[in-house]
N, C-alpha and C positions, 0 to 999 in steps of 0.2 A: 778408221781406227783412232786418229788423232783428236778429231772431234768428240768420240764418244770421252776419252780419254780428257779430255777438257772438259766436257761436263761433268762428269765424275767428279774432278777436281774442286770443280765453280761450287757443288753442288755440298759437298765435304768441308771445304771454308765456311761458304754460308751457314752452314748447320752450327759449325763451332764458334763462330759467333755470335749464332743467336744465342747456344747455350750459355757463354761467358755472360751476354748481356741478361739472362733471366739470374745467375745466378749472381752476379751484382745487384740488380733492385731487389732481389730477396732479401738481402742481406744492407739494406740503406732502409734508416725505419728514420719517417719526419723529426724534422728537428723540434724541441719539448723547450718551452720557456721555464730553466730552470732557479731564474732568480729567486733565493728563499722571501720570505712574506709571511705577517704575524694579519689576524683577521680581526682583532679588536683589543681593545685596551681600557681596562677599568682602574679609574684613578681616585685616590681618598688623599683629599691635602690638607691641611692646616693653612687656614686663613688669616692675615691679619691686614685690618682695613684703615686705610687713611683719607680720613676726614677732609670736603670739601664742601663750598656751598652753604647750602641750609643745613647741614648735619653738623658740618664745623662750626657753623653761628649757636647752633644748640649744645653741642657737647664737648666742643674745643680742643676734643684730645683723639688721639688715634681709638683700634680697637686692635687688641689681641685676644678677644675669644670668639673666634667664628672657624667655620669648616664647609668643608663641600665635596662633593662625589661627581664623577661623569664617568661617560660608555662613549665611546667611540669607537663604529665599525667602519672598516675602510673596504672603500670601494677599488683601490688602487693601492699600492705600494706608498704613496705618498698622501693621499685623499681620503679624509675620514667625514664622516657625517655622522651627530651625536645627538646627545643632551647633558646636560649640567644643572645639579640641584647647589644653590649654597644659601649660607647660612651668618647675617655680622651681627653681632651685639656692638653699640656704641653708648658705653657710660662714660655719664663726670660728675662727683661730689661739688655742686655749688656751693658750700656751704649755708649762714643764715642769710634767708632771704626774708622779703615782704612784697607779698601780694594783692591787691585789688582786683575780685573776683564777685559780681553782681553783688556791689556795695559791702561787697564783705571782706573783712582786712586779715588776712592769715600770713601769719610770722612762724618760721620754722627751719631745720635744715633741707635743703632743696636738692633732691637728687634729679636729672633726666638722663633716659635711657633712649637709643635708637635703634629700632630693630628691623633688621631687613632680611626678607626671605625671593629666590627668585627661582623659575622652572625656565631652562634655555632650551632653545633646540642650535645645535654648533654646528658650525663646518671648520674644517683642522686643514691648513696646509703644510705637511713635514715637508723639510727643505731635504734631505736625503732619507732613505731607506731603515724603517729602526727594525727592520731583520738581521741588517749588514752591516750598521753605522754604529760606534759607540756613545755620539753626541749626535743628537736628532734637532735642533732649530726647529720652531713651527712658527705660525702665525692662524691665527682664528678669529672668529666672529660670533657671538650670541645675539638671539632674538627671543622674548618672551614673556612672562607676568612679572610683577615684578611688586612682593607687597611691603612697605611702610610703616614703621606705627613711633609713633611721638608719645614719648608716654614723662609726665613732672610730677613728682611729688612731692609735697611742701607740707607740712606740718600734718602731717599724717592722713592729706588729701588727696588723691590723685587725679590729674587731669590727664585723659588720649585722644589722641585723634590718628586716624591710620587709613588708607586707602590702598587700592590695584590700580597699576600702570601700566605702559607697554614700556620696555626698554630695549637698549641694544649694551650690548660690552664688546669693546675691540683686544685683543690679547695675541701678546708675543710671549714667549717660553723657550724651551728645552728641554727634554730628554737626557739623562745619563744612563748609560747600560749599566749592570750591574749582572746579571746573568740571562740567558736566553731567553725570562720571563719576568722578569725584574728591573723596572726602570727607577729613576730617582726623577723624580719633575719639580722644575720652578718655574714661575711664570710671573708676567701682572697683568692686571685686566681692570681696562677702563668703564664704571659700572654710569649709565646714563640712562634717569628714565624721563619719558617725557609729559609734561607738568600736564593736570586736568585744572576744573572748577571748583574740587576740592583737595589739592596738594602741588605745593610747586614741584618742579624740574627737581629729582635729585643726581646727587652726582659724589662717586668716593671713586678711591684706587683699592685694588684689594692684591697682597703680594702674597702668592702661594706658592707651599712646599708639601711634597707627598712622594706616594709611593705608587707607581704604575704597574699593573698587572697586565702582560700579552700573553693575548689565547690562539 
């Protein structure tokens, strides 16, 4: 009688523990990575570029009319991979000048202009979270075409010469929040392209401010 009486028991424990433990993992559902995360970001800046090199020998003076746009979708919380279109005009009023141009002597006011356009593909590294962060630090890199044009005109004549390059731009920046889709961006970016047969090496700084859009 005591035996059966022990089993009964053994048999009655068992059971209700198996029920507690099913009705524990019912109720345990995997743990969710709930860190927030924006999936891209489109930026329109205002650019203005300083003069180095061959552009500074030709126009001596900064540039305040250029712009540019980029997209950046990120692979990671912190990791974007992009492109970036921009855009610098580099003028300066020489005043009167005097040319010798195949034996031909042309006297007049001399203006030159520098114009540069580029197509990048970026990778973006944000130093914190711009889902989470109010101030977002980055650092980045461009690779891509990168086109040129030299253009003089002196007494009502014009002379250009323009080419394609390969270039690279290194760029540090920031992020400010502004609302959950609304960033404020400044940055600089180092613009390098590398010289062929027909154009040398060029080289400017370009300091950007804009407006970032996160989607």
């Amino acid at each position: 009688m005591k035996i059966k009486t022990y089993i009964a028991l053994y048999i009655l424990a068992f059971s209700t523990t198996a029920i507690q433990a099913q009705h524990i993992y019912a109720n345990t559902t995997p743990v969710k990575d709930v860190t927030p995360s924006i999936n891209s970001l489109f930026i329109i800046n205002y650019n203005m570029g300083v003069a180095t090199g061959s552009i500074k020998e030709f126009t001596q003076k900064n540039s305040y009319r250029g712009t540019s746009i980029e997209y950046r979708a990120f692979l990671s919380n912190k990791l974007s991979l992009g492109f970036s279109g921009d855009f610098q005009n580099f003028y300066d009023a020489k005043g009167k000048e005097t040319i010798d141009y195949n034996d031909i002597v042309l006297t007049g006011n001399a203006y030159n202009w520098v114009y540069t356009s580029s197509l990048l593909g970026t990778v973006h590294y944000h130093i914190t979270n711009p889902a989470t962060s109010k101030v977002v630090p980055y650092l980045g890199i461009g690779a891509g075409g990168v086109y040129t044009s030299y253009e003089k005109t002196i007494g009502g004549v014009d002379f250009q010469g323009d080419d394609w390059q390969f270039g690279i731009a290194p760029e540090a920046g920031f992020l400010l929040k502004l609302n959950r889709h609304l960033f404020l961006n400044a940055s600089a970016r180092y613009n390098y392209t590398f010289g062929n047969d027909n154009m040398n090496s060029q080289k400017y700084w370009t300091i950007k401010t804009g407006f970032a859009f996160a989607f």
